[in-house]
C-alpha positions as CSV (number, residue, x, y, z in Angstrom):
1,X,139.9,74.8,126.7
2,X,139.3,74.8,123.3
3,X,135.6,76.2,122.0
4,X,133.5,73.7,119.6
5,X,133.0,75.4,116.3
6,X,129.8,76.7,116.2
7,X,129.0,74.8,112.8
8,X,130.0,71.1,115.1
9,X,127.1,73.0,117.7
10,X,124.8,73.3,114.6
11,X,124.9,70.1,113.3
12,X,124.5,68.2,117.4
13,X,121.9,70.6,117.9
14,X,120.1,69.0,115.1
15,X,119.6,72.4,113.8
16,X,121.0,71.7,110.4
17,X,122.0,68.7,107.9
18,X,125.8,68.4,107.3
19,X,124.9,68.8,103.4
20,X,123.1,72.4,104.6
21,X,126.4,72.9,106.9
22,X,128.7,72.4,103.9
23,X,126.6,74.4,101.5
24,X,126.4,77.6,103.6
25,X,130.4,77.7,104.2
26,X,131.1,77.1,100.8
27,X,129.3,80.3,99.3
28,X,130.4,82.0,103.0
29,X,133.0,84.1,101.1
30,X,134.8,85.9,104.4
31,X,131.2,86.4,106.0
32,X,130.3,85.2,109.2
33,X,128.1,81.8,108.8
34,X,125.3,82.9,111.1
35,X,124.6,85.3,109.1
36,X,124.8,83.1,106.2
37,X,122.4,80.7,107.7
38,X,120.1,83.3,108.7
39,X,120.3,84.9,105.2
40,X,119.3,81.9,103.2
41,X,116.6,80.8,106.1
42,X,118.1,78.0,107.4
43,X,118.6,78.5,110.7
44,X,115.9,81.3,112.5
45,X,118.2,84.3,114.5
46,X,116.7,82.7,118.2
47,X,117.4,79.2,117.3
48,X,121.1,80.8,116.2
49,X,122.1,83.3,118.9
50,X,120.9,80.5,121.6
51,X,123.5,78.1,120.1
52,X,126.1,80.7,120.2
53,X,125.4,81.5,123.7
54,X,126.0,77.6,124.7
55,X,129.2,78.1,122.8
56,X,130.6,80.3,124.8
57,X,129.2,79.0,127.8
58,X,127.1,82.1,128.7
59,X,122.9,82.3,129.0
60,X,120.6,83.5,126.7
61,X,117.8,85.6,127.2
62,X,114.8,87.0,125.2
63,X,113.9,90.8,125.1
64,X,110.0,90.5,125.7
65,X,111.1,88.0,129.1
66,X,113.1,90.3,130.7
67,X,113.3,94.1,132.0
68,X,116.3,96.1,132.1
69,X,116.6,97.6,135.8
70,X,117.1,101.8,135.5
71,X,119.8,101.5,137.6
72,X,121.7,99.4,135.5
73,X,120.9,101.2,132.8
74,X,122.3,104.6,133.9
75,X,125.3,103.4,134.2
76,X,126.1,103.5,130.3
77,X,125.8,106.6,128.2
78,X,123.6,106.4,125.3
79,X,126.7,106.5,122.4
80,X,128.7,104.0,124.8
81,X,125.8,101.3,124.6
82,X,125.0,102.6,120.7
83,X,128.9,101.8,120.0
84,X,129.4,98.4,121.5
85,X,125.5,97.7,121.0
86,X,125.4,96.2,124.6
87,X,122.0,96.2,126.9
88,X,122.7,96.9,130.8
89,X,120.6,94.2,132.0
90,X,121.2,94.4,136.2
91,X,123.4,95.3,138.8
92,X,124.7,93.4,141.5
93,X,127.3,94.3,144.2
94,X,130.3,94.1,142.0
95,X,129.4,93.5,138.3
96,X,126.9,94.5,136.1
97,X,125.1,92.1,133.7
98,X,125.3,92.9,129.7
99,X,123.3,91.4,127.0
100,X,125.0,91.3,123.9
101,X,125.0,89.9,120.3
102,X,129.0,89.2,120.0
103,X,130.2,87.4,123.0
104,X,133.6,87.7,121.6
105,X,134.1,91.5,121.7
106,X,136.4,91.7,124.7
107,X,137.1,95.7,123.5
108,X,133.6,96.1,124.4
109,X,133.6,94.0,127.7
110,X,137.0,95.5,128.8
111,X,136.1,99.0,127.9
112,X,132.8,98.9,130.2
113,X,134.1,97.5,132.7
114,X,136.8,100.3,133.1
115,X,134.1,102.7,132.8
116,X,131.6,101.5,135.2
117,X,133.8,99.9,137.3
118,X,132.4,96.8,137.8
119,X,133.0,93.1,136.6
120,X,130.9,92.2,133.2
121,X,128.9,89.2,133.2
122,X,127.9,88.4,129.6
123,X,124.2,87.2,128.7
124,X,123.6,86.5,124.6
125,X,120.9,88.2,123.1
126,X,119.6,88.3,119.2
127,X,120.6,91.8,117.5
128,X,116.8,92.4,116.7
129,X,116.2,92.3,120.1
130,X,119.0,94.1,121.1
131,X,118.5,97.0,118.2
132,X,114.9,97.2,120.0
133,X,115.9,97.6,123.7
134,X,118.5,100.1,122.8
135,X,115.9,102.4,121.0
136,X,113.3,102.1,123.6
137,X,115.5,102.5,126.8
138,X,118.4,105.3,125.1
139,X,115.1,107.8,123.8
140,X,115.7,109.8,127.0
141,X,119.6,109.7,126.6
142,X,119.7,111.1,123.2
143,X,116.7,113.5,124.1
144,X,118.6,115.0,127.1
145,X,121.3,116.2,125.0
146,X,123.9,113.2,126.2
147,X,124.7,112.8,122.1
148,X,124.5,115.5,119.9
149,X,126.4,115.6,116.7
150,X,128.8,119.0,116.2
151,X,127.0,122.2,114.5
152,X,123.4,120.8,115.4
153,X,121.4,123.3,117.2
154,X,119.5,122.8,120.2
155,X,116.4,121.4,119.1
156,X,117.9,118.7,117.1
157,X,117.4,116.0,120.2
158,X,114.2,116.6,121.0
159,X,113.1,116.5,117.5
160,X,115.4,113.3,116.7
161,X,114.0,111.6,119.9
162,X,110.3,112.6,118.9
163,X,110.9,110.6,115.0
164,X,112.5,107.8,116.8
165,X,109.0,107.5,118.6
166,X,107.4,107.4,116.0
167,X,109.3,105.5,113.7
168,X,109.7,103.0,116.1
169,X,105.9,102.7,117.0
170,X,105.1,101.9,112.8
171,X,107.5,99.8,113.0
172,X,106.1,97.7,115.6
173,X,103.2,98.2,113.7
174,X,101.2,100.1,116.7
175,X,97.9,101.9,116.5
176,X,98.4,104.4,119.1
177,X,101.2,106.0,121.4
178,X,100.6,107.2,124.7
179,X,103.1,109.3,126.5
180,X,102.0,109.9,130.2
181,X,103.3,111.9,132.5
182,X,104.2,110.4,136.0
183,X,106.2,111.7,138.9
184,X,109.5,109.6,138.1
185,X,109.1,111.1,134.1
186,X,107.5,110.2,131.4
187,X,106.0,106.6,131.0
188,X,106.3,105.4,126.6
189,X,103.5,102.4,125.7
190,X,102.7,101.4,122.3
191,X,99.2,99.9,121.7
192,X,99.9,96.9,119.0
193,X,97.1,94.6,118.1
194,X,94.8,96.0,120.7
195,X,97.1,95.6,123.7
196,X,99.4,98.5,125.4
197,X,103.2,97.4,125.9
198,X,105.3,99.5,128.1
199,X,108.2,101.0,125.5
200,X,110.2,103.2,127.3
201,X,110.8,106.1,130.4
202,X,111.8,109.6,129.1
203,X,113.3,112.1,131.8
204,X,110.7,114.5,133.6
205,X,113.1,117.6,132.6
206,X,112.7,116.4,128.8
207,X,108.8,116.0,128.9
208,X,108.0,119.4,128.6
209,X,110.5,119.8,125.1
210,X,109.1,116.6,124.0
211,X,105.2,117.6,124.1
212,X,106.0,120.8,123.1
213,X,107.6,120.0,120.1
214,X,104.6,117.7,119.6
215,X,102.0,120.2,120.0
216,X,104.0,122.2,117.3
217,X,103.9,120.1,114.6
218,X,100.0,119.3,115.5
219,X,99.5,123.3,115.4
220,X,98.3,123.3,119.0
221,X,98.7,126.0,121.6
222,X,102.2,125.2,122.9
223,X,101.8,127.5,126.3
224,X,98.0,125.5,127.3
225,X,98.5,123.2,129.6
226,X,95.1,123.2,131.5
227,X,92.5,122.4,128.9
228,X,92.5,119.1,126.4
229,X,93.2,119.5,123.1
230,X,92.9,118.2,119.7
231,X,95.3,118.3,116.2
232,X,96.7,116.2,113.7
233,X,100.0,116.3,111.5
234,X,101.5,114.1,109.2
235,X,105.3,112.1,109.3
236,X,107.1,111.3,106.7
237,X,109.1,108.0,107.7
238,X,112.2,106.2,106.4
239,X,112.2,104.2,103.2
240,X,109.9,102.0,103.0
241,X,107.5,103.7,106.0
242,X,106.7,106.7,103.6
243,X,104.1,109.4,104.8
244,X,101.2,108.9,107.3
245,X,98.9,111.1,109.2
246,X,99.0,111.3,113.2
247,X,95.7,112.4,115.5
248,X,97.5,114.2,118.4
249,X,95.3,114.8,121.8
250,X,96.2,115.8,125.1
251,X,95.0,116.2,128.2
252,X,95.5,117.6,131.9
253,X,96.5,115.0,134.6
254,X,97.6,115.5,138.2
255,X,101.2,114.4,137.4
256,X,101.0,116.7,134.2
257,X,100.3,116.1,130.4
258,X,98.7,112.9,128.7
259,X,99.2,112.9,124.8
260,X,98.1,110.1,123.0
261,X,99.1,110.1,118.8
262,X,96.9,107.1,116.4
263,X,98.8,106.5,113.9
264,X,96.8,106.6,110.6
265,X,98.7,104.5,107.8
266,X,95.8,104.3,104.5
267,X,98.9,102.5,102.7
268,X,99.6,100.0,105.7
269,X,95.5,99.6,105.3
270,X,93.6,97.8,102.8
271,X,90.4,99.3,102.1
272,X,88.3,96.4,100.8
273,X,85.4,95.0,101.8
274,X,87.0,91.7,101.6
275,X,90.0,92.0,103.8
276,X,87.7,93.0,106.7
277,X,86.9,89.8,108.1
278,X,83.4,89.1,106.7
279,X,82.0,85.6,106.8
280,X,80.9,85.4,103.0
281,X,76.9,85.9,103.7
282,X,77.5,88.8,106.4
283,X,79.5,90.8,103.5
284,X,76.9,89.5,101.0
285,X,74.3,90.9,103.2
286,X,76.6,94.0,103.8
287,X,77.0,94.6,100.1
288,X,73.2,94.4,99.3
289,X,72.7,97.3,102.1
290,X,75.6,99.4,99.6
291,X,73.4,98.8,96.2
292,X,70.4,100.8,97.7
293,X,70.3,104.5,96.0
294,X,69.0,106.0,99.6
295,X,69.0,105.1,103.4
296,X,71.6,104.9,106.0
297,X,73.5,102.6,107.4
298,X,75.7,102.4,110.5
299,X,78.9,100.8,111.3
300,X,78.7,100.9,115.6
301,X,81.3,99.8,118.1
302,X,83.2,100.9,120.5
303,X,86.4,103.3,119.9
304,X,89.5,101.2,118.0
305,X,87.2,98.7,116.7
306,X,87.9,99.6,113.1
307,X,84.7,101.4,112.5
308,X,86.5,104.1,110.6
309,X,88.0,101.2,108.5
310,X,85.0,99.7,108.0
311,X,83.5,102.8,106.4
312,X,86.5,104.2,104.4
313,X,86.2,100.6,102.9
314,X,82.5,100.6,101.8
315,X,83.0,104.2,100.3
316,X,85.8,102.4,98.4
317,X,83.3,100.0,97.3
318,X,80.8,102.7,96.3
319,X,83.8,105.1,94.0
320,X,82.5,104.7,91.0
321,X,83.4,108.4,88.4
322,X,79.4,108.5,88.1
323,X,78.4,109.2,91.8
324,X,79.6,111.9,93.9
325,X,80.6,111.3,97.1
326,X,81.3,113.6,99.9
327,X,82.6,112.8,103.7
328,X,82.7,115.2,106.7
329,X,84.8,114.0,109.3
330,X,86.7,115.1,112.9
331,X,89.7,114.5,111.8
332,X,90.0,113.4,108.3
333,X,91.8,109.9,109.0
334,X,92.7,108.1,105.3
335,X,92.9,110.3,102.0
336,X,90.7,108.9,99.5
337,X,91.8,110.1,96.0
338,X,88.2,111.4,93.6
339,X,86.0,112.0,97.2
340,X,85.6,115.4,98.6
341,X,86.5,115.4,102.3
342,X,85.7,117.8,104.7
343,X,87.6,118.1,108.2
344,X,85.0,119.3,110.9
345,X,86.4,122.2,112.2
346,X,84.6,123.1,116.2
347,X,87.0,126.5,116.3
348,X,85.3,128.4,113.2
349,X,81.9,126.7,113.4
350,X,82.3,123.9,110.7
351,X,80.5,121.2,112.4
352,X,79.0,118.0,111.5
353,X,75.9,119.6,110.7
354,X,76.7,122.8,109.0
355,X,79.1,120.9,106.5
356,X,75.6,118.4,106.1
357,X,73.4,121.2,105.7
358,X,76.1,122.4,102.8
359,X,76.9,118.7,101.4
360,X,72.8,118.6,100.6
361,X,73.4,121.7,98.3
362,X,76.5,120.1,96.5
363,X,73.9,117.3,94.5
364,X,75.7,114.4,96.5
365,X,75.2,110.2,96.0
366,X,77.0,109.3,99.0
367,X,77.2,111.1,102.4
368,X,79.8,109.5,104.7
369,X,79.3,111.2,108.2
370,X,82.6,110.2,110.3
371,X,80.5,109.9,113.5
372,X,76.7,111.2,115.0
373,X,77.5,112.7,117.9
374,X,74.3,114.7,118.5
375,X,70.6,115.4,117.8
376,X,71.3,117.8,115.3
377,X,73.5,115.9,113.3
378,X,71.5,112.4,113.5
379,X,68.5,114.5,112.5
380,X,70.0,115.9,109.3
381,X,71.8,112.4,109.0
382,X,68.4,110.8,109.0
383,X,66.4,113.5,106.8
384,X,69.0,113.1,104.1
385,X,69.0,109.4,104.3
386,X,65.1,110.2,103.5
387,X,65.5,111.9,100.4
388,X,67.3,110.4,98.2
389,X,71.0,110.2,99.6
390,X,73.0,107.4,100.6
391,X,74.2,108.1,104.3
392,X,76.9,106.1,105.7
393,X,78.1,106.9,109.5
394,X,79.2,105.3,112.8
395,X,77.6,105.8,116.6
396,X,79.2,104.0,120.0
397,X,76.8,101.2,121.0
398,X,77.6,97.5,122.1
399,X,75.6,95.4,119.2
400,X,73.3,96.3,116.0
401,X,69.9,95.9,117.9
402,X,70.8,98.8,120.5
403,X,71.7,100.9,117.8
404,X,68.3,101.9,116.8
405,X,67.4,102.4,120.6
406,X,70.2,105.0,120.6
407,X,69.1,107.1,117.9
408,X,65.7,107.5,119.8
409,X,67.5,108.4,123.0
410,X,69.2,110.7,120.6
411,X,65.4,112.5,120.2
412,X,65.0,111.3,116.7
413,X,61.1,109.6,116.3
414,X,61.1,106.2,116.0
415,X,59.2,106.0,112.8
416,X,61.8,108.4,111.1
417,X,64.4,105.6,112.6
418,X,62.0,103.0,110.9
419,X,62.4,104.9,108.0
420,X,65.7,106.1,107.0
421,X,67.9,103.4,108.9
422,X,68.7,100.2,105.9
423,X,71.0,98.6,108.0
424,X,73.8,98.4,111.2
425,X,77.1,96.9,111.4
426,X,78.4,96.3,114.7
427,X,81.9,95.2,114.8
428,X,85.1,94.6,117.5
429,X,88.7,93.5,116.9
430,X,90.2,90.6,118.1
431,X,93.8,89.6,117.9
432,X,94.8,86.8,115.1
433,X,96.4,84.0,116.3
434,X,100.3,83.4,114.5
435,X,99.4,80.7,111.7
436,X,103.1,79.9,111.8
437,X,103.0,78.6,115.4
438,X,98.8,77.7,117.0
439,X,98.3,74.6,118.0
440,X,95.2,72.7,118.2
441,X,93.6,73.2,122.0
442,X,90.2,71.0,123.0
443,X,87.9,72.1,125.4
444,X,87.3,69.5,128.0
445,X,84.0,68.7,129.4
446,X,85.0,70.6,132.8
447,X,86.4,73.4,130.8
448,X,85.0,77.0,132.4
449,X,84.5,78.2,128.7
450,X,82.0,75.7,127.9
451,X,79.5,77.1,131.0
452,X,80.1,80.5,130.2
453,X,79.2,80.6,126.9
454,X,76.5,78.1,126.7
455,X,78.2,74.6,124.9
456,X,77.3,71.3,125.4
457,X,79.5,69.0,127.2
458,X,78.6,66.3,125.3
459,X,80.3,67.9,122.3
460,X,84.0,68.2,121.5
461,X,85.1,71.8,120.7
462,X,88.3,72.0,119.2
463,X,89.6,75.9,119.0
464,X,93.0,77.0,118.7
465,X,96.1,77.8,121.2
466,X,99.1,80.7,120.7
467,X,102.6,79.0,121.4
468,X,104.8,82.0,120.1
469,X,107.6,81.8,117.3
470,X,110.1,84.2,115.6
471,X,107.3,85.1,113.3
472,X,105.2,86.8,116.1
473,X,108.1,87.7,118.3
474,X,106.8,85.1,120.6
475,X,103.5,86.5,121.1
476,X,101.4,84.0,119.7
477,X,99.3,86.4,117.5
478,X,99.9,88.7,114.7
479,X,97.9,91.5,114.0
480,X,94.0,91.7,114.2
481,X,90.7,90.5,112.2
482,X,87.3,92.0,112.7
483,X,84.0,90.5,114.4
484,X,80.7,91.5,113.0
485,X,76.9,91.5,113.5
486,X,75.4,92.5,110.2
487,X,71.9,93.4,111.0
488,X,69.5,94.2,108.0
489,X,66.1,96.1,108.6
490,X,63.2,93.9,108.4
491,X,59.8,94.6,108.6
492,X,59.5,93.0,111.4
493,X,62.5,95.0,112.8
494,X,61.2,98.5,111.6
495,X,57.8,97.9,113.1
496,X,59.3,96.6,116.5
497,X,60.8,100.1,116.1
498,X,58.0,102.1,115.1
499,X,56.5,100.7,118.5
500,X,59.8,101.1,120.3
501,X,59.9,97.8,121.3
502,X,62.7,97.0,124.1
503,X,66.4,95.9,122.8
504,X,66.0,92.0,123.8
505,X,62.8,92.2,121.3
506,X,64.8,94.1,118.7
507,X,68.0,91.3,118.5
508,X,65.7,88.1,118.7
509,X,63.9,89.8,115.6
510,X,66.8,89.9,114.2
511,X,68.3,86.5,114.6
512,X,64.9,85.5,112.8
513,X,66.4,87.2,110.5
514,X,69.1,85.5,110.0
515,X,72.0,88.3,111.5
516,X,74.3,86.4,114.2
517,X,75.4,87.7,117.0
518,X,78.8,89.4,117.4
519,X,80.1,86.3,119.8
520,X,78.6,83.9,117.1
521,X,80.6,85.2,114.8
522,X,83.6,85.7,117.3
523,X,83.5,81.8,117.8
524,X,83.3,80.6,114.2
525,X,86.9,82.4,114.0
526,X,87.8,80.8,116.6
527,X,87.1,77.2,115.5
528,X,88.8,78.4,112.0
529,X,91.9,79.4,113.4
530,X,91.7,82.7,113.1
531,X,91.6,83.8,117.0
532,X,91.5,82.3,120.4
533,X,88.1,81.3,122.1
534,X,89.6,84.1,125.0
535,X,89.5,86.7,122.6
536,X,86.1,85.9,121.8
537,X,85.0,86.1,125.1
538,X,86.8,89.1,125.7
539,X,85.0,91.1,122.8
540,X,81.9,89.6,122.7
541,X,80.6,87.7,125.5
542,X,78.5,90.9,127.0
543,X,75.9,89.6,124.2
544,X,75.0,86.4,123.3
């Protein structure tokens, strides 16, 4: 039977205009006209490879909907599935099930068929998807020797599958990698904007090269396996990635190592106050805390909510050739070029507070402490803030008013808290939602949102919905915007402090004040677009 050209399938799919049709083959030249189309952006690769697949009368199927079963996977080498760039999807009895990109490479479907001995049923998949799949599921083939090119040496797998992690996870634009040991091998998840995504399985045999060679390029003890530890080393990427700094730590488990790598890209990061996610008179208010010549201020949250961010920008916004600024920090996370950095150093005894105790001598502007961790530190913190320096730092607590409780569970006296403390920042990430593809959602009067966070009924509340696209790989949301509670000390504040006044007192004085709340702020993004009213809840509906 003779096969519609796919340019006929086009045009009744309603995809494209005969004048675009005719346009695209006339500068086609020899080259395929998908990937004209594509190229010139009239036709996305889904909408494409899905008319392809009805072409050949075969189904089509997304990467992020299905899972490859190990069984079916097994059955192809690494360089077999590299060569024909085929995904084993699932076995049944007699045949095996193959995504690919070109239906109409019989070589490829006559080939694996004679190898695996089984009849190939052909699914259509985009070659994004498939270039994906192959380097998540083939890591452990490549790692375990399977293809190795002539004259490299042994370690060459293990350190081509360790880059291909990591290349990979910037691509996908993660935060962190996690690589967990578990008694079938070695379980690969990316965190990208905020949520983990299984990646890949690496063989149990190969876990043990892999760490190691991780632990080597993080200068770690290669042979200690029972006690956590803590390094950092820096990648240089492909074209176009360039370098960036890694935070490696591991730790003991009952199935064997954990090691977790953040990823720390200053280029893919841009440190500015106003790419944070500031509403206009939360940054105002932020800014006016950065003019003062002395006093601390505190950027709080829990870990990965872009605290560090947050301060590597404001010190940004304080570089100026006429102050000198100075930062101590466990590890050293973004290079700033003209501000002395200091990585804490536990081993040798360069601590927080023995790098303070030396900044003071140095005549400093600017003290940026990367976290207060104890009494000793928050009390040098605190006395520097006192005379004459302007201390920035960060400390774990859920909103801006509990922060100032903290310090005093800390043992530091209220009044010094009173004091030295200007201002607190508390801040979490949500996810933003794809501007290509949200739709509009209303809450209805019966809608469980409303009760939980307090609306009226009465009211219509219009918000935002993710639908997913080619844009966000249908996930609905692209990347990540911060929430804040900008919290200024007022007088009223510092002398609910001074009297150590509970939390609850703290926050309402500070809503008199005109800060609003982290789920305040949550929701205005929300109605703007930005994020979805279940991320807002998620985030920030402990606190009202």
């Amino acid at each position: 039977m003779l096969r519609k050209k796919l340019g006929e399938l086009l045009l009744e799919e309603g995809v494209l205009t005969r004048e675009q049709l005719s346009g695209a083959l006339a500068v086609s030249g020899g080259a395929r006209l998908g990937e004209i189309l594509v190229a010139q952006g009239l036709v996305s690769e889904e909408k494409l490879y899905r008319v392809i697949a009805k072409q050949h009368g075969a189904g089509f199927v997304l990467l992020r909907d299905i899972t490859p079963e190990q069984e079916a996977v097994k059955l192809l080498s690494a360089a077999t599935a590299r060569r024909y760039r085929c995904l084993p999807l699932k076995r049944t009895q007699d045949s095996l099930h193959l995504a690919t990109a070109d239906p109409l490479n019989v070589l490829a479907v006559s080939d694996i068929s004679l190898i695996t001995g089984l009849k190939v049923e052909l699914v259509v998949m985009t070659p994004r998807d498939i270039e994906k799949a192959l380097a998540r599921l083939y890591g452990e083939a490549v790692a375990t020797g399977e293809v190795t090119a002539a004259g490299e040496n042994e370690t060459t797998p293990v350190v081509r599958t360790v880059n291909r992690l990591i290349a990979q996870a910037f691509e996908e634009r993660a935060s962190d990698i996690h690589l967990e040991s578990q008694e079938e091998g070695v379980r690969v998840r990316y965190r990208v904007d905020g949520v983990l995504q299984d990646v890949n399985r690496l063989d149990k045999d190969m876990s043990l090269a892999v760490f190691s060679r991780l632990k080597v390029m993080a200068g770690l003890d290669i042979s200690e396996r029972r006690l956590p530890q803590d390094g950092s080393f820096r990648f240089s990427g492909s074209q176009g990635q360039g370098a960036f700094d890694l935070r490696v730590s591991t730790l003991p488990t009952v199935s064997g190592e954990k090691v977790v790598l953040r990823l720390l890209n200053s280029a893919r990061s841009q440190l500015s106050l106003h790419t944070l996610g500031l509403a206009d008179d939360d940054r105002a208010r932020f800014e006016r805390m950065l003019t003062q010549s002395y006093g601390m201020i505190l950027i709080t949250g829990p870990t990965g909510s872009g605290k560090t961010t947050t301060l590597y920008s404001a010190v940004q916004h304080l570089h100026h050739p006429t102050r000198n600024i100075c930062t101590v920090e466990d590890p050293v996370e973004f290079r700033l070029p003209g501000i002395t950095q200091v990585n804490v150093n536990q081993k040798i005894g360069l601590t927080f507070a023995s790098v303070l105790r030396a900044f003071v001598r140095q005549d400093p502007d600017v003290l940026l402490v990367g976290e207060i961790r104890d009494y000793e530190t928050a009390d040098i913190a605190v006395r520097s803030a006192l005379t004459g320096h302007l201390v920035l730092s960060s400390l774990h607590t859920n909103d801006a008013a509990s922060t100032v409780t903290r310090l005093s569970e800390m043992g530091v006296e209220p009044f010094l808290t009173a004091a030295s403390v200007a201002g607190v920042v508390a801040q979490r990430l949500v996810r933003k939602l794809c501007p290509a593809c949200r739709q509009p959602h209303v809450l209805t009067e019966h809608s469980p949102e409303l009760r939980a966070l307090g609306l009226d009924p009465s009211v219509q509340h219009s918000f935002f919905a993710p639908m997913g696209c080619d844009k966000c790989h249908g996930e609905g949301y692209r990347g990540r915007v911060g929430v804040f509670e900008v919290m200024r000390l007022s007088e009223e504040i510092r002398a609910a402090v001074v009297r150590q006044a509970p939390t609850s007192e703290i926050r309402a004085a500070a809503r008199r004040a005109g800060s609003r709340s982290l789920l305040a702020d949550a929701l205005d993004k929300a109605r703007a677009g930005l994020t979805t009213i279940s991320e807002a809840m998620r985030v920030a509906y402990q606190e009202g």
